[in-house]
C-alpha positions in Angstrom: 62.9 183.0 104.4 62.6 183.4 100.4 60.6 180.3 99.0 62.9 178.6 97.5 62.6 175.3 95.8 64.1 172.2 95.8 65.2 172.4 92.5 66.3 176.3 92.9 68.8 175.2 95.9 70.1 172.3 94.2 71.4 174.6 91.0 72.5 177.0 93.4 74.9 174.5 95.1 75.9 173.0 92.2 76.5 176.9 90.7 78.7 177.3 93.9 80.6 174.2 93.7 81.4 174.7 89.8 82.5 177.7 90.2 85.3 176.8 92.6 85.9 174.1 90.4 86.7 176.3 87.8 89.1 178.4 89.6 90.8 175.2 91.1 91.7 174.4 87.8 92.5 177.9 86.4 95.0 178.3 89.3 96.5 174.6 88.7 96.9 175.6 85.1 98.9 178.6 86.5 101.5 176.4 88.9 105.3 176.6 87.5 108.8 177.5 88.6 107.4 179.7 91.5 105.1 176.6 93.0 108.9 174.3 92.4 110.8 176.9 94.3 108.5 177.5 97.0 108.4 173.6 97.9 111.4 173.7 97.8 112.4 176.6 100.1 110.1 174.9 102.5 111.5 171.5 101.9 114.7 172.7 103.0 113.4 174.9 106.0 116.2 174.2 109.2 113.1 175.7 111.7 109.6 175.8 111.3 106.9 177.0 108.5 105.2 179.6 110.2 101.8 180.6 109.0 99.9 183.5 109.0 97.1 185.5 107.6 93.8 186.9 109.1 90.0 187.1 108.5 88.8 183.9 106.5 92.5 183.8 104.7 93.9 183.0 108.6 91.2 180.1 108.7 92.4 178.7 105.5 96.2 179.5 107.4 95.4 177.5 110.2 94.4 174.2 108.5 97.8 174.3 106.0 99.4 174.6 109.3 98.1 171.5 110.4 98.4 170.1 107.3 102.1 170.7 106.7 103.0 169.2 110.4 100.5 165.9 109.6 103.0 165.8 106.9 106.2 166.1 108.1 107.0 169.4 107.6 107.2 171.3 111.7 104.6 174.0 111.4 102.4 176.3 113.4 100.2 179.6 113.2 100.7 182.9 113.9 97.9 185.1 114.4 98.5 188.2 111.9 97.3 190.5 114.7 98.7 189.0 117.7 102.5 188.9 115.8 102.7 192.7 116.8 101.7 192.3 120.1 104.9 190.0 121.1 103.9 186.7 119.2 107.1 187.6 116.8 109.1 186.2 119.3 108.1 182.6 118.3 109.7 183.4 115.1 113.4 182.4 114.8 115.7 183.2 111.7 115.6 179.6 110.3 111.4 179.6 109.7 110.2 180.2 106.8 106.9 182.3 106.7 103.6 181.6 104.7 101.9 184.5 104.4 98.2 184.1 102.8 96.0 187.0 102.1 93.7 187.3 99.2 94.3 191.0 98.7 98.0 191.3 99.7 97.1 194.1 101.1 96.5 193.6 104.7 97.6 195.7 106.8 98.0 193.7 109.6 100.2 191.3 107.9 102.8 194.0 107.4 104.8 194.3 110.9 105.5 190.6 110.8 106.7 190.6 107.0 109.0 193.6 108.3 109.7 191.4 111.1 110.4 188.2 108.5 112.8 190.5 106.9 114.4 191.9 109.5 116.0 188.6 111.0 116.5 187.2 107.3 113.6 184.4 107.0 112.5 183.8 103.6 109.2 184.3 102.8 106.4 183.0 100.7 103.6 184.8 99.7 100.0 183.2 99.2 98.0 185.6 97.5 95.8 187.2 94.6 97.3 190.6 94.9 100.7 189.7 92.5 101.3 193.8 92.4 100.9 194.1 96.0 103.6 195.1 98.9 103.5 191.4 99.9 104.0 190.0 96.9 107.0 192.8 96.3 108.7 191.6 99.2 107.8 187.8 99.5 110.7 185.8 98.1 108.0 183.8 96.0 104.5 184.1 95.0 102.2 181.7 94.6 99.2 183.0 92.4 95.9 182.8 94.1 94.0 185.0 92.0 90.0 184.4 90.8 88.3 186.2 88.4 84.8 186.0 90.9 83.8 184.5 94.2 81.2 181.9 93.9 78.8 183.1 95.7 76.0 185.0 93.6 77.2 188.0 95.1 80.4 187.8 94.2 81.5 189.0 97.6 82.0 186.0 100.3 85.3 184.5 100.4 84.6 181.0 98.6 86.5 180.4 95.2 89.1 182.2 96.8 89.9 180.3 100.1 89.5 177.3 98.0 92.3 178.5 95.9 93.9 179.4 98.9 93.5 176.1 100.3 94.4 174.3 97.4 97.6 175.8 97.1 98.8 175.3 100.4 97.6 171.5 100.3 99.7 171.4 97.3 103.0 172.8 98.8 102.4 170.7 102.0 102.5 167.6 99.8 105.1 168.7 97.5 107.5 169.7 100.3 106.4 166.1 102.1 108.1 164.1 98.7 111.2 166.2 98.7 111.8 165.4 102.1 111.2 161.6 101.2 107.9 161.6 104.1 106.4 158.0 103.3 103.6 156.1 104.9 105.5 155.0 107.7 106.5 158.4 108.2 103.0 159.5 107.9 102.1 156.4 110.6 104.1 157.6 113.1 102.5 160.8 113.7 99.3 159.3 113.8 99.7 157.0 116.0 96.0 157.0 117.5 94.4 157.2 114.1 92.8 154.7 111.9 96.1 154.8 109.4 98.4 154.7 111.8 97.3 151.4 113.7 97.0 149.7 110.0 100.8 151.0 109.4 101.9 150.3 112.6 100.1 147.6 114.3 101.5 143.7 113.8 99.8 140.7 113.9 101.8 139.6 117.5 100.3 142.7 118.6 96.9 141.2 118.6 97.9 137.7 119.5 97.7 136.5 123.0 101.2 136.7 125.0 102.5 133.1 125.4 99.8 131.7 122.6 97.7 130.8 125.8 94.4 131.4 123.7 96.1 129.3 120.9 93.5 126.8 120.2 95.8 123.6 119.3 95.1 119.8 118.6 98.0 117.1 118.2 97.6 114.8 114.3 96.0 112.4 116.2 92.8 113.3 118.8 89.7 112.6 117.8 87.3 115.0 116.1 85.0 115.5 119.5 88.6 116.4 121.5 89.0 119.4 118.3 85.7 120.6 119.1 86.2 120.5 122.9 89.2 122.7 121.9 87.1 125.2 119.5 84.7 125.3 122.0 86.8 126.8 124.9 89.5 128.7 122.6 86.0 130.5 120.8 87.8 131.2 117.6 85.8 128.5 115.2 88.8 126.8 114.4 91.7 124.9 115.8 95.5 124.2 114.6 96.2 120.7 114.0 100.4 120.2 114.8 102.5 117.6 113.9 105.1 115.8 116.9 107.6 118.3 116.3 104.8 121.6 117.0 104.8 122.6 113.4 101.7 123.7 111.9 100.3 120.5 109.9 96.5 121.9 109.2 93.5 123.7 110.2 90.2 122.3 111.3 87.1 125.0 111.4 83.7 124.5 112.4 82.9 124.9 108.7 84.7 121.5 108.3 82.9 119.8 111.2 79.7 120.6 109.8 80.3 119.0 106.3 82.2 116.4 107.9 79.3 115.6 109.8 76.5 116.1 106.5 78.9 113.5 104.8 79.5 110.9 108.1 76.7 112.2 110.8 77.8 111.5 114.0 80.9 109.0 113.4 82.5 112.4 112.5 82.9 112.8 115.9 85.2 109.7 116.3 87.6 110.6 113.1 91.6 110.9 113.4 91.4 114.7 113.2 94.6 114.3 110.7 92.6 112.5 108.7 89.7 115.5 108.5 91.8 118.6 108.3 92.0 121.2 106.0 96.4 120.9 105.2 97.5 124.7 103.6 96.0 126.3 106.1 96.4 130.4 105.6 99.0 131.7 107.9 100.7 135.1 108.4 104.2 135.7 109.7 103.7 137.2 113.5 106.1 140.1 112.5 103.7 140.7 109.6 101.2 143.8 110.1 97.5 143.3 110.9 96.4 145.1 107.6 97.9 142.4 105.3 96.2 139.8 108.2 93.1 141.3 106.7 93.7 141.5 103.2 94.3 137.9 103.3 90.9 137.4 105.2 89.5 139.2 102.3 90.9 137.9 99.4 90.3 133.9 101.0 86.9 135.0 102.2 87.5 133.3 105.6 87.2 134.6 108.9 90.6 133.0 110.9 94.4 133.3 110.0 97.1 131.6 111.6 100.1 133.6 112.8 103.6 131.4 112.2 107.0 131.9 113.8 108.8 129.9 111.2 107.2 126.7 110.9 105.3 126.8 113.9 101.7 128.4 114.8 101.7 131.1 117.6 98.3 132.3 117.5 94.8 132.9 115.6 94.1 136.3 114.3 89.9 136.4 114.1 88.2 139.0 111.5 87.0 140.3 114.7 89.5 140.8 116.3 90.7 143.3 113.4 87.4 144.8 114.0 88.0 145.6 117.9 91.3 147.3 117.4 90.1 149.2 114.4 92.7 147.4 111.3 89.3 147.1 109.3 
């Protein structure tokens, strides 16, 4: 191992990283009609985007794949070497192929670009070789061109699979707004991620069926009969309602402690209409848990009350947007 400093590795990272910087931007600065047309051939795909490339230029293939089905846009990859070897028959006449290869020039990727041809798929080509036979035949060519790799040798694939990436990132997302993909969209195909429960999960989701853990006090009980009530429901807070079941107030255990500082233990014997807090913060039940939380956040309090019209249905505690992952 070469005795390398602290100092030396940190300027080598940082010379790595800036130099993929740079060609990031260079090949930004390049982006024009072919980048529009391309999204749009893929925008307007009746099958699938099939991707394919080989070496570290299939690696950087495999994770656009991904990324183009995460957003919207049906996708999978095809091994450049397996295609020959009967993986073509995945490949029906409505896909559209991605081809990514730094060089253009690999050999591999030929039979399924004659393939692509054959059956009259359109084609986009990924590459740095503009003048190769891959560009010739693509139907559009995204420039992926560097003038070095980043690496002091100049020789391992970095600034250009980071160009590589980049570029199909970018026609993944543009392809995504033509198609009008949105958050909900987005939601829906992650259903058992972080996102998608915040997009997808509503406050009556989280509530008790029935309101059963709805701790609930009529105008009139006493302040010790509200604390019997926060005590069992264990949400540090009770809904006060008036004759008709409409929400009329909220009482916390922050309010029974500086009720009790101002009254001591009288407080206990208090019309509990006459101690509540009256605009409580409520939610609509159809509402989603997200905004549950913002409101948490922005009020600095730890309880919300989910409404149905006028009338409370249950109690949404910060930690119970913890347990299911909102926040």
């Amino acid at each position: 191992m070469l005795p390398l400093t602290e100092s030396e590795l940190v300027s080598l990272g940082r010379m790595v990283a800036a130099g993929e910087a740079e060609a990031l931007a260079e090949a930004a600065g390049r982006l024009g009609e072919n980048f529009a047309n391309a999204a749009r051939v893929m925008a307007s795909c009746k099958g699938r985007v099939v991707v394919t490339g080989l070496g570290k230029s299939g690696h950087v293939g495999r994770k656009v794949s991904s990324t183009l089905a995460s957003l919207g846009t049906p996708s999978f990859f095809l091994h450049a070497a397996e295609a020959s070897h009967g993986d073509l028959g995945m490949v029906l006449r409505g896909d559209v192929g991605l081809f990514v290869s730094n060089s253009g020039a690999t050999p591999e990727l030929l039979p399924p670009l004659a393939w692509f041809r054959r059956i009259g798929a359109s084609v986009i080509a990924i590459t740095g070789g503009t003048d190769s036979e891959l560009a010739r035949r693509a139907d559009v060519v995204i420039d992926s061109g560097v003038r070095s790799e980043a690496d002091p040798l100049g020789l391992a694939p970095t600034s250009s699979t980071a160009v590589q990436m980049a570029m199909g990132d970018a026609l993944a997302v543009a392809a995504a707004r033509l198609r009008g993909f949105g958050g909900k969209d987005f939601a829906a195909l992650h259903p058992g991620g972080t996102l998608g429960r915040r997009l997808l999960t509503r406050v009556s989701d989280l509530c008790e069926p029935g309101g059963e853990r709805l701790p609930k006090v009529s105008l009139d009980v006493s302040v010790r009969d509200a604390l019997f009530e926060i005590t069992e429901k264990k949400y540090g807070a009770t809904c006060v309602v008036d004759e008709d079941g409409a929400l009329a107030g909220i009482f916390t255990d922050g309010d029974l402690r500086r009720l009790m500082e101002r009254h001591g233990v009288e407080a206990l014997n208090m019309r509990i209409g006459d101690c509540m807090t009256r605009n409580a913060v409520t939610i609509e039940a159809g509402g989603l848990a997200a905004d549950a939380a913002m409101l948490m956040e922005e009020r600095e309090i730890s309880v919300v009350i989910a409404v149905h019209g006028q009338k409370p249905v249950g109690m949404l505690h910060v930690h119970d947007l913890m347990r299911y992952g909102i926040v």
